[in-house]
TORMIZA-325203 format. One record per atom (N, C-alpha, C): residue number from 1; residue in three letters; atom name; x, y, z. Coordinates in steps of 0.2 Angstrom, whole numbers, plus 5000, padded with zeros to 4 digits. Example, Ala and Ser with C-alpha at 12.3 -4.5 7.8 and 13.67 -1.06 7.14 Angstrom:
% TORMIZA-325203
<gumi k="1" r="ala" a="N" px="5066" py="4972" pz="5039"/>
<gumi k="1" r="ala" a="CA" px="5062" py="4978" pz="5039"/>
<gumi k="1" r="ala" a="C" px="5066" py="4984" pz="5039"/>
<gumi k="2" r="ser" a="N" px="5064" py="4989" pz="5035"/>
<gumi k="2" r="ser" a="CA" px="5068" py="4995" pz="5036"/>
<gumi k="2" r="ser" a="C" px="5064" py="5000" pz="5039"/>
% end
This chain:
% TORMIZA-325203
<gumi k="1" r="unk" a="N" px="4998" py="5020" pz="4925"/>
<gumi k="1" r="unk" a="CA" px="5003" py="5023" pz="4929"/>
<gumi k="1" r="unk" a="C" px="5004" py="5019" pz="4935"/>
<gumi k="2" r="unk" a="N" px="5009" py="5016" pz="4936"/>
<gumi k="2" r="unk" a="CA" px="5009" py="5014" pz="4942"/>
<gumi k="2" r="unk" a="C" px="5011" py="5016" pz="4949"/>
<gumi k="3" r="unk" a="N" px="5009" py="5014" pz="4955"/>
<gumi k="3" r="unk" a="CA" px="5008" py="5019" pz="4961"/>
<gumi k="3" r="unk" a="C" px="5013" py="5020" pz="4963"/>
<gumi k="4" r="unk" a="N" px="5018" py="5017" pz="4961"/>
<gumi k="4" r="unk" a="CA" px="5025" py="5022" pz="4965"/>
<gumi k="4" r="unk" a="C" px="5028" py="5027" pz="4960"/>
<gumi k="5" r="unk" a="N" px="5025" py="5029" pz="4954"/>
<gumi k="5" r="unk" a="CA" px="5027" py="5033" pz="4949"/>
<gumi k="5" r="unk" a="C" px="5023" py="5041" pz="4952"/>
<gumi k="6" r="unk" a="N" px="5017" py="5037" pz="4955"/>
<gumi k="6" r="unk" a="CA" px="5010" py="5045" pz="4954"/>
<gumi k="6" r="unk" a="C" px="5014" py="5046" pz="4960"/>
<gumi k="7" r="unk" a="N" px="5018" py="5041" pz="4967"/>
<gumi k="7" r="unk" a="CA" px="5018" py="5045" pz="4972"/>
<gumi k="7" r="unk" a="C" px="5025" py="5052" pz="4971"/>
<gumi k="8" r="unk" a="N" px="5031" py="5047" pz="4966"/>
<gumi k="8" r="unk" a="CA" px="5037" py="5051" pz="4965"/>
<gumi k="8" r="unk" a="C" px="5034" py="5058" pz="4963"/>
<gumi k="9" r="unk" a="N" px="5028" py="5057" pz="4958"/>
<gumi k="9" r="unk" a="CA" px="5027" py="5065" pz="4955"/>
<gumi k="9" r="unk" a="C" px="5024" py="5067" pz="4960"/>
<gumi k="10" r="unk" a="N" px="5020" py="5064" pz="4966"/>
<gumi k="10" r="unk" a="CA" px="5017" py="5069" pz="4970"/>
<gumi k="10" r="unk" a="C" px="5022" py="5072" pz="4975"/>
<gumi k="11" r="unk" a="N" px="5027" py="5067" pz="4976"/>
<gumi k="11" r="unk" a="CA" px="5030" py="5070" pz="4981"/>
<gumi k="11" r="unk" a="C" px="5036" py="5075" pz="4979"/>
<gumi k="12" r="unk" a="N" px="5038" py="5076" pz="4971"/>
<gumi k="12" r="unk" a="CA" px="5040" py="5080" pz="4967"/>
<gumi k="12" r="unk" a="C" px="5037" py="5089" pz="4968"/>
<gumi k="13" r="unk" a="N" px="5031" py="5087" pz="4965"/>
<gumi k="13" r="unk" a="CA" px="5026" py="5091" pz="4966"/>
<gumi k="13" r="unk" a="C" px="5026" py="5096" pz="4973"/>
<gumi k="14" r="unk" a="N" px="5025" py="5093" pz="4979"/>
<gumi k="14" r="unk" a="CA" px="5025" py="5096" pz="4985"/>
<gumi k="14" r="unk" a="C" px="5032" py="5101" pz="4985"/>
<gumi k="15" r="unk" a="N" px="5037" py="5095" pz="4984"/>
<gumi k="15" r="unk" a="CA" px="5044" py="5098" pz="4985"/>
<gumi k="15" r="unk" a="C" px="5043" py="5106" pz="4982"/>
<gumi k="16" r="unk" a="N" px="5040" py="5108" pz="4976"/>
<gumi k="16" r="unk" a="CA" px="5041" py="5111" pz="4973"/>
<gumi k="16" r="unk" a="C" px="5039" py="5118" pz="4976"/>
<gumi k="17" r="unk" a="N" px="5033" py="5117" pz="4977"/>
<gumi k="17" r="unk" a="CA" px="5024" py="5119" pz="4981"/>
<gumi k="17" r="unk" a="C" px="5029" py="5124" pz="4987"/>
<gumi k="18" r="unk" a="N" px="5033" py="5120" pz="4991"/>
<gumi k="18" r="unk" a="CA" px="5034" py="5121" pz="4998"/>
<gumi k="18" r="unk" a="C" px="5042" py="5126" pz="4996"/>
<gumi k="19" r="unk" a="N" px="5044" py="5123" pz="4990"/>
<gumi k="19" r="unk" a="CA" px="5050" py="5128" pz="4990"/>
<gumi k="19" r="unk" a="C" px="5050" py="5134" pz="4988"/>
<gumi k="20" r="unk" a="N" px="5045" py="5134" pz="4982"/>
<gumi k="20" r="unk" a="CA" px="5042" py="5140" pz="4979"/>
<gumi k="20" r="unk" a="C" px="5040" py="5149" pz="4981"/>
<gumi k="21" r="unk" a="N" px="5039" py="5146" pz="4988"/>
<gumi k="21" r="unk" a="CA" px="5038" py="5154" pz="4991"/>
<gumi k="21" r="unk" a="C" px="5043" py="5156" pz="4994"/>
<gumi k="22" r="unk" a="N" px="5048" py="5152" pz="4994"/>
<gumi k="22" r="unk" a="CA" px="5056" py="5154" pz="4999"/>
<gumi k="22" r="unk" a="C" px="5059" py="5158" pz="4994"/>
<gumi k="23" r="unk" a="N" px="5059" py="5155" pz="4986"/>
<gumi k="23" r="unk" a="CA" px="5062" py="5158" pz="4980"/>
<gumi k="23" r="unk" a="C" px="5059" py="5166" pz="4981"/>
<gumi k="24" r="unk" a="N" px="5054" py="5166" pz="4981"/>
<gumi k="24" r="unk" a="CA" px="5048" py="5173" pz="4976"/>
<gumi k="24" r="unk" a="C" px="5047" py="5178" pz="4984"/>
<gumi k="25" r="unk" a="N" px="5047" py="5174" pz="4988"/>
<gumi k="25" r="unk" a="CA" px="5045" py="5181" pz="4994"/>
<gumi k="25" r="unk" a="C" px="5051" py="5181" pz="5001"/>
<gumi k="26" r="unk" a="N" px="5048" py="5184" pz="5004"/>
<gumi k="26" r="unk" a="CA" px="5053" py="5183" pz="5011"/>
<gumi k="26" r="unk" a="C" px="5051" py="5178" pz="5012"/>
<gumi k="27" r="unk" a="N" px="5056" py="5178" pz="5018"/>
<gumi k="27" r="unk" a="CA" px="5056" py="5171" pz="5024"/>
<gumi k="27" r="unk" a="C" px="5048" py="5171" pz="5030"/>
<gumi k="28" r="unk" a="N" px="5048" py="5176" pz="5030"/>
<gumi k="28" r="unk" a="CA" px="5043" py="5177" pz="5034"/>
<gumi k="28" r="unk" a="C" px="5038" py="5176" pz="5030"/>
<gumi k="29" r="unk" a="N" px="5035" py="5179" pz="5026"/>
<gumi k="29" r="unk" a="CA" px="5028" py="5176" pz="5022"/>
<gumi k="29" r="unk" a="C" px="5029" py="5168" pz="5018"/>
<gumi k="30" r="unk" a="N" px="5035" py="5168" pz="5016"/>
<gumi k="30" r="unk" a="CA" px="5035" py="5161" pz="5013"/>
<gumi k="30" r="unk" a="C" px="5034" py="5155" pz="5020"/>
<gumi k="31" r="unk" a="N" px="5037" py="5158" pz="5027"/>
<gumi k="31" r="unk" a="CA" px="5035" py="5152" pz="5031"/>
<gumi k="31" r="unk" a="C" px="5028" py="5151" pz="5033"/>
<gumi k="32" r="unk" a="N" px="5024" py="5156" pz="5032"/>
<gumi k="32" r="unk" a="CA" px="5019" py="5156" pz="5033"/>
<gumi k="32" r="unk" a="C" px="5012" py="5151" pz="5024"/>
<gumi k="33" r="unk" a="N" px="5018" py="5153" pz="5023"/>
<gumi k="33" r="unk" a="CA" px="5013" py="5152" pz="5016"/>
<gumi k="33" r="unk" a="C" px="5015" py="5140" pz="5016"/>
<gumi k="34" r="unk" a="N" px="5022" py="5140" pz="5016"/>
<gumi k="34" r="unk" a="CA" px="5024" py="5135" pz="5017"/>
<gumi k="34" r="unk" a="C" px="5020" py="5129" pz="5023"/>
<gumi k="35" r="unk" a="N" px="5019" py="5135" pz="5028"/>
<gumi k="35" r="unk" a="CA" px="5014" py="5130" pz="5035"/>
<gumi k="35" r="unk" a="C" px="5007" py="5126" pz="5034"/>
<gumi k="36" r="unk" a="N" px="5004" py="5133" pz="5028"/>
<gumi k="36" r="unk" a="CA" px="4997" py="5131" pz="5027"/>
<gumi k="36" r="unk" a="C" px="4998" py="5126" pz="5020"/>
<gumi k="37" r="unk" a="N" px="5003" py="5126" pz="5018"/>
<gumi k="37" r="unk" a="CA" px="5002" py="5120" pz="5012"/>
<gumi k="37" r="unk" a="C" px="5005" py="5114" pz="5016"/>
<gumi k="38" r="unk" a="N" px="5009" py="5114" pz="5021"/>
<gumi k="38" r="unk" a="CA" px="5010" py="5108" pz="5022"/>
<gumi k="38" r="unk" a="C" px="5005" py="5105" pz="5026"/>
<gumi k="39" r="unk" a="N" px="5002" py="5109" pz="5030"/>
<gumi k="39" r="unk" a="CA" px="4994" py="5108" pz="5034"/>
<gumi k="39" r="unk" a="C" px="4991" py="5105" pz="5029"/>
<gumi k="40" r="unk" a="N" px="4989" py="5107" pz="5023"/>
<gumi k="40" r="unk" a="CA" px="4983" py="5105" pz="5019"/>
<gumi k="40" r="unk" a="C" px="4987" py="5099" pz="5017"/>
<gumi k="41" r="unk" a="N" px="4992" py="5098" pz="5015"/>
<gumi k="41" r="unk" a="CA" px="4995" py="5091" pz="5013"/>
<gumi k="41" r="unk" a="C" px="4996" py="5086" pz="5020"/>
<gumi k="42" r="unk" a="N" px="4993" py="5088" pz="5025"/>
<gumi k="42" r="unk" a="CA" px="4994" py="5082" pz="5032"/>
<gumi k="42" r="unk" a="C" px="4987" py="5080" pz="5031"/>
<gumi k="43" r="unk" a="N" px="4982" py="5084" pz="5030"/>
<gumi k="43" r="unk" a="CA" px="4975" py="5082" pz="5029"/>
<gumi k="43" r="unk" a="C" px="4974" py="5078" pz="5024"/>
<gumi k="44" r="unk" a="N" px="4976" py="5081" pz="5019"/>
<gumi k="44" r="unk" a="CA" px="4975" py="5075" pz="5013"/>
<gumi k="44" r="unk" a="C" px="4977" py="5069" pz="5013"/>
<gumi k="45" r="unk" a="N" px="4984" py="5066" pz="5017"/>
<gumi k="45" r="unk" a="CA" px="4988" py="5062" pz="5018"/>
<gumi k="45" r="unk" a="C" px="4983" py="5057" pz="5023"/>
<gumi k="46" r="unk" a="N" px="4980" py="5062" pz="5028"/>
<gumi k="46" r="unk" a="CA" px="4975" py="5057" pz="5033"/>
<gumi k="46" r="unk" a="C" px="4971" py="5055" pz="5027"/>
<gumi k="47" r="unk" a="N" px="4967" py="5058" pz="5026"/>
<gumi k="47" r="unk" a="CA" px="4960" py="5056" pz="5022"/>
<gumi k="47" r="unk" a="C" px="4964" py="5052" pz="5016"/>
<gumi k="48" r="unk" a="N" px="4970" py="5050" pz="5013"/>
<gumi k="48" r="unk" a="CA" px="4970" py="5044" pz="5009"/>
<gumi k="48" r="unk" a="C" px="4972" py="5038" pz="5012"/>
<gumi k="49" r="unk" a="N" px="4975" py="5039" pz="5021"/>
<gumi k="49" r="unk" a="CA" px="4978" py="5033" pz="5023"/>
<gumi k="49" r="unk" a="C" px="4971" py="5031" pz="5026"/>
<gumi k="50" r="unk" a="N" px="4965" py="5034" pz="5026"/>
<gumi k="50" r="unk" a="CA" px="4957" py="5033" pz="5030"/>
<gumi k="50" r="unk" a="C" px="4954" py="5031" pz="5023"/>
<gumi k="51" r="unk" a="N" px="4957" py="5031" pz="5017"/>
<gumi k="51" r="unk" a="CA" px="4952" py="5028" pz="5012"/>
<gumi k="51" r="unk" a="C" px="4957" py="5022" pz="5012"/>
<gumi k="52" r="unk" a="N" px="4961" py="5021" pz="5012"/>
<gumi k="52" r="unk" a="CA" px="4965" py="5014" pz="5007"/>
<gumi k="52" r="unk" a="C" px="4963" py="5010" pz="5015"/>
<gumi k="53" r="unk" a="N" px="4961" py="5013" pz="5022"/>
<gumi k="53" r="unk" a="CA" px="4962" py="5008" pz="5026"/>
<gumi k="53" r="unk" a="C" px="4954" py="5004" pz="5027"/>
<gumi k="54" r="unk" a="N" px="4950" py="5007" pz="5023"/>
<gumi k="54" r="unk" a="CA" px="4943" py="5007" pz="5024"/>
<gumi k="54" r="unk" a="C" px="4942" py="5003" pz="5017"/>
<gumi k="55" r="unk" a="N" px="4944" py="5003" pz="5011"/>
<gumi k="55" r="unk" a="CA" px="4944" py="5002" pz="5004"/>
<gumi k="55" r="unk" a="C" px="4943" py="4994" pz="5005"/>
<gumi k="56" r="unk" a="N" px="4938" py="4992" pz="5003"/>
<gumi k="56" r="unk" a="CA" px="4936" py="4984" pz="5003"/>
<gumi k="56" r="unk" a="C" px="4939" py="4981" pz="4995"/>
<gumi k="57" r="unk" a="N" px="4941" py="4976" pz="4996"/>
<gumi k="57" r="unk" a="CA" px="4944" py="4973" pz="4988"/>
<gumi k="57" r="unk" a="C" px="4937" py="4972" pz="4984"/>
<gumi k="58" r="unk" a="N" px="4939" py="4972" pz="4978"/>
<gumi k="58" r="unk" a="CA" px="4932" py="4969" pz="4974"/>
<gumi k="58" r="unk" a="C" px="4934" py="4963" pz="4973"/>
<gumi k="59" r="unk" a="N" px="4930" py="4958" pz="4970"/>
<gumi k="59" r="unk" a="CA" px="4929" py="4951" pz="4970"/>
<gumi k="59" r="unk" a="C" px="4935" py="4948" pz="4967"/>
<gumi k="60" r="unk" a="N" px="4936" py="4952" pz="4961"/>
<gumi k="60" r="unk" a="CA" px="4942" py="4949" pz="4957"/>
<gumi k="60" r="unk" a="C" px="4949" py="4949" pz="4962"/>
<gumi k="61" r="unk" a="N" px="4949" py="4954" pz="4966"/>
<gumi k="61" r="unk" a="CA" px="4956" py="4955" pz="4967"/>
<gumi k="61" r="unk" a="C" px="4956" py="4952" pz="4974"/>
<gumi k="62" r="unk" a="N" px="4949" py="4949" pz="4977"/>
<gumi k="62" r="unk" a="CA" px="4950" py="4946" pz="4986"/>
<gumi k="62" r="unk" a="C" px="4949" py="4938" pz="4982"/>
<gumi k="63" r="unk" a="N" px="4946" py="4936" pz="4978"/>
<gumi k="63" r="unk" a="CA" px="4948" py="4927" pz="4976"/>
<gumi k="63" r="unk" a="C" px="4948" py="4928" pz="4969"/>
<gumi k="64" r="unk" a="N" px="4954" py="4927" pz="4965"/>
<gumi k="64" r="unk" a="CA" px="4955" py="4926" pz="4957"/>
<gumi k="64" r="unk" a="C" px="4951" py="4920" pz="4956"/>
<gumi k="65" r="unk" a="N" px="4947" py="4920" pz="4949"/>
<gumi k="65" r="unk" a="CA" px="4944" py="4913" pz="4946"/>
<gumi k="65" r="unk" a="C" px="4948" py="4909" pz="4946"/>
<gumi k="66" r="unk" a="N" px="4947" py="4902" pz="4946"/>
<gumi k="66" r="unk" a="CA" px="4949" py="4896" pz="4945"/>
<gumi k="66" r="unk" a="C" px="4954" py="4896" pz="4936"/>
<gumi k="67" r="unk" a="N" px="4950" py="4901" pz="4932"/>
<gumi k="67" r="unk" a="CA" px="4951" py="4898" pz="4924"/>
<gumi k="67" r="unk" a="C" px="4958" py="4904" pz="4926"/>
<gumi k="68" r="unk" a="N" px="4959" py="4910" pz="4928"/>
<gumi k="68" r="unk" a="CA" px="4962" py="4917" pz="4928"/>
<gumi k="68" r="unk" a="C" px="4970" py="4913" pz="4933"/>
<gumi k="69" r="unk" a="N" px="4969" py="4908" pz="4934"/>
<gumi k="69" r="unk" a="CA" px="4975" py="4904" pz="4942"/>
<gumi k="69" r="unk" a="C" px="4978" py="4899" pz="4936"/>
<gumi k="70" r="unk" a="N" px="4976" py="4897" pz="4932"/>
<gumi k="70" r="unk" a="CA" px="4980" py="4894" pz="4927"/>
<gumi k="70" r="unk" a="C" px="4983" py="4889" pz="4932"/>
<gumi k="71" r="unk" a="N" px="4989" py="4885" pz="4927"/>
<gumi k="71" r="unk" a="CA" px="4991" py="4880" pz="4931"/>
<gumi k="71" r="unk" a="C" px="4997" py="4881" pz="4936"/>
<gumi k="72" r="unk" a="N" px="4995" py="4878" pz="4943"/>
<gumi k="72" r="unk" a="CA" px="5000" py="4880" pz="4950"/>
<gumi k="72" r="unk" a="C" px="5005" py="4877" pz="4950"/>
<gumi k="73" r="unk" a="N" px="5012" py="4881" pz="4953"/>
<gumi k="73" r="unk" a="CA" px="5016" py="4874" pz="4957"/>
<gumi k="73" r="unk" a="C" px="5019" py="4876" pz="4961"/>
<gumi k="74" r="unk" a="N" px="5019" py="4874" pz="4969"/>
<gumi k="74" r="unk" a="CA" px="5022" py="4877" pz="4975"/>
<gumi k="74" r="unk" a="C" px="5026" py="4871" pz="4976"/>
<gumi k="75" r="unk" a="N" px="5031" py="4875" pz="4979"/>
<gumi k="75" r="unk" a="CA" px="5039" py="4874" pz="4981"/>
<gumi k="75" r="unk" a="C" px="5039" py="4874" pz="4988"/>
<gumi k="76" r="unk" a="N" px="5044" py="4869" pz="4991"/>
<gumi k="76" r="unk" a="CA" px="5046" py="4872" pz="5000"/>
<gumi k="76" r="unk" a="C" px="5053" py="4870" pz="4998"/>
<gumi k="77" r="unk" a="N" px="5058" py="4876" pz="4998"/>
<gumi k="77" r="unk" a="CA" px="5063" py="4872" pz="5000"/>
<gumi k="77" r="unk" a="C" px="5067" py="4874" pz="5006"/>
<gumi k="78" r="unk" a="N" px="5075" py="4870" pz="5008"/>
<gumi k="78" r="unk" a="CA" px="5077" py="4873" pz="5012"/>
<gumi k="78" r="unk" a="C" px="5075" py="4867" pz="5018"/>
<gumi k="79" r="unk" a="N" px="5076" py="4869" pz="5024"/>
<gumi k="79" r="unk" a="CA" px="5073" py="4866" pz="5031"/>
<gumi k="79" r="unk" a="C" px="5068" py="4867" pz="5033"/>
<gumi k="80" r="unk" a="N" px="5062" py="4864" pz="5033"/>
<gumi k="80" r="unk" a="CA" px="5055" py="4867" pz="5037"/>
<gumi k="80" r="unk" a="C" px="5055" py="4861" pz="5043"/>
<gumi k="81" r="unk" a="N" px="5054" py="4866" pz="5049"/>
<gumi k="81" r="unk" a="CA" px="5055" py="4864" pz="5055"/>
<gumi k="81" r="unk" a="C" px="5046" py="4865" pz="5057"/>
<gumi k="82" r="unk" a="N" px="5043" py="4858" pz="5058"/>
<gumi k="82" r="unk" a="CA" px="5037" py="4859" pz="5060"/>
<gumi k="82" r="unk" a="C" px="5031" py="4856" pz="5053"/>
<gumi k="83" r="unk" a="N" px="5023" py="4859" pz="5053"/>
<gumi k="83" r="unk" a="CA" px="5021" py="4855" pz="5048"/>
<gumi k="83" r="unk" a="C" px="5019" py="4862" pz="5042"/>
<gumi k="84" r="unk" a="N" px="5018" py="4859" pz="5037"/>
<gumi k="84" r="unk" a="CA" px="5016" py="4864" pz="5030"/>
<gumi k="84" r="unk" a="C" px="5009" py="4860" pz="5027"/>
<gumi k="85" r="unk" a="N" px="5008" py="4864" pz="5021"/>
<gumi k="85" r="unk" a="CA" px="5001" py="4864" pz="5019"/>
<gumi k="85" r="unk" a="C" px="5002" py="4868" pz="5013"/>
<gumi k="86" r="unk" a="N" px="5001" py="4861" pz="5007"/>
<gumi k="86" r="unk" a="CA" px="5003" py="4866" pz="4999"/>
<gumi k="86" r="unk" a="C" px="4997" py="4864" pz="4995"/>
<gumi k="87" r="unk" a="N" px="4994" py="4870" pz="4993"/>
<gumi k="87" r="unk" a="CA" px="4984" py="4866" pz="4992"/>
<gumi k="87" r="unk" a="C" px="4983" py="4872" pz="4987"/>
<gumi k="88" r="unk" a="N" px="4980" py="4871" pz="4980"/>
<gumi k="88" r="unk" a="CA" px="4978" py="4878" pz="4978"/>
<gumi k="88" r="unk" a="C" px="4972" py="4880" pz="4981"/>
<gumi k="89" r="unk" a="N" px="4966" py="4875" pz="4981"/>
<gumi k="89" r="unk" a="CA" px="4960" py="4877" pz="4985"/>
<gumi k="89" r="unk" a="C" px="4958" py="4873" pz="4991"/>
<gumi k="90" r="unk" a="N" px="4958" py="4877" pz="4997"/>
<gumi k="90" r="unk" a="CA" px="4954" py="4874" pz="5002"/>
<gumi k="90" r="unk" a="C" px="4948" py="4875" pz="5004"/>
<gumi k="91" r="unk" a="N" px="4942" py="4872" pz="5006"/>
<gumi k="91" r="unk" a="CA" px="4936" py="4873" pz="5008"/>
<gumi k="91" r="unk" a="C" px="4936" py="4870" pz="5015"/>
<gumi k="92" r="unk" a="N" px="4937" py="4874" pz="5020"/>
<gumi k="92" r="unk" a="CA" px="4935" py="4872" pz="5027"/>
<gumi k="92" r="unk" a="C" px="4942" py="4876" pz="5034"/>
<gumi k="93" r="unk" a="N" px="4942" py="4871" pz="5039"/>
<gumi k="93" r="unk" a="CA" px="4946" py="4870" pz="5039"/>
<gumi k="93" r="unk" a="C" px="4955" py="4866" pz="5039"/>
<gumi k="94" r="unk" a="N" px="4961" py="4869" pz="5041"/>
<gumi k="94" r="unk" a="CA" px="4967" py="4863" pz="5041"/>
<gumi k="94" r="unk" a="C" px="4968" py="4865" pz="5049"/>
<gumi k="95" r="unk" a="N" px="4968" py="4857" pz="5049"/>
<gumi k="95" r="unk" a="CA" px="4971" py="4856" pz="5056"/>
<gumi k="95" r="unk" a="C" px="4978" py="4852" pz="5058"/>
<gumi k="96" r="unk" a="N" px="4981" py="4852" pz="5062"/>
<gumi k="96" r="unk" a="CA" px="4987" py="4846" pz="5062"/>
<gumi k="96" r="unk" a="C" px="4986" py="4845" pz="5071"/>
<gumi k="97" r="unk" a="N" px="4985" py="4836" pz="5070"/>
<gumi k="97" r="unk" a="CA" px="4983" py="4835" pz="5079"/>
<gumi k="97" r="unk" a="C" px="4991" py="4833" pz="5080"/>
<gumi k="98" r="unk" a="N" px="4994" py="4835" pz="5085"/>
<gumi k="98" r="unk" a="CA" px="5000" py="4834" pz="5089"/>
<gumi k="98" r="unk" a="C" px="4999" py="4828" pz="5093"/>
<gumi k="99" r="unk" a="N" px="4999" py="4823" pz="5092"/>
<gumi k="99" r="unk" a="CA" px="5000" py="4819" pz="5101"/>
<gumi k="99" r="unk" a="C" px="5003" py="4824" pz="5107"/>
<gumi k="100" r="unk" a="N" px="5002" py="4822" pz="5112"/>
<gumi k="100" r="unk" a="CA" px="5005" py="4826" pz="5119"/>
<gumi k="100" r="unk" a="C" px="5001" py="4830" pz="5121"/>
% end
């Protein structure tokens, strides 16, 4: 399932969650009821933006293998104003020395 599917359904989900008490009770316990679900969903909301911000890549997804990169080909088109650098693998630094 991909993540902009789980987010539709969650954010489906809430809609529901939050309109639900306005149908079945009054206005006044349903605002109350509505407060505390939104609260607990601000909370939750922090703790996944403090997990995806903290969340280290694994190795496959921070450098692909060599054999899984298959064969490259980079393109420039268009007008490049200034220098480029079309490399599949580098080891070190690139530099470009300017005179002046």
């Amino acid at each position: 399932m991909t993540a902009r599917r789980v987010a539709l359904i969650c954010t489906g989900v809430a809609v529901v969650m939050v309109a639900t008490p306005f149908v079945f009770l009054g206005s006044t316990r349903a605002v109350a009821i509505t407060a505390l679900i939104s609260a607990v969903a601000g909370v939750a909301a922090v703790g996944i933006a403090v997990w995806a911000a903290l969340r280290q890549p694994t190795a496959d997804e921070a450098s692909p293998s060599r054999t899984s990169l298959g064969e490259m080909s980079n393109r420039i088109s268009g007008t490049v104003h200034g220098d480029a650098v079309q490399a599949r693998d580098i080891d070190g630094d690139v530099r470009f020395d300017r005179p002046g």
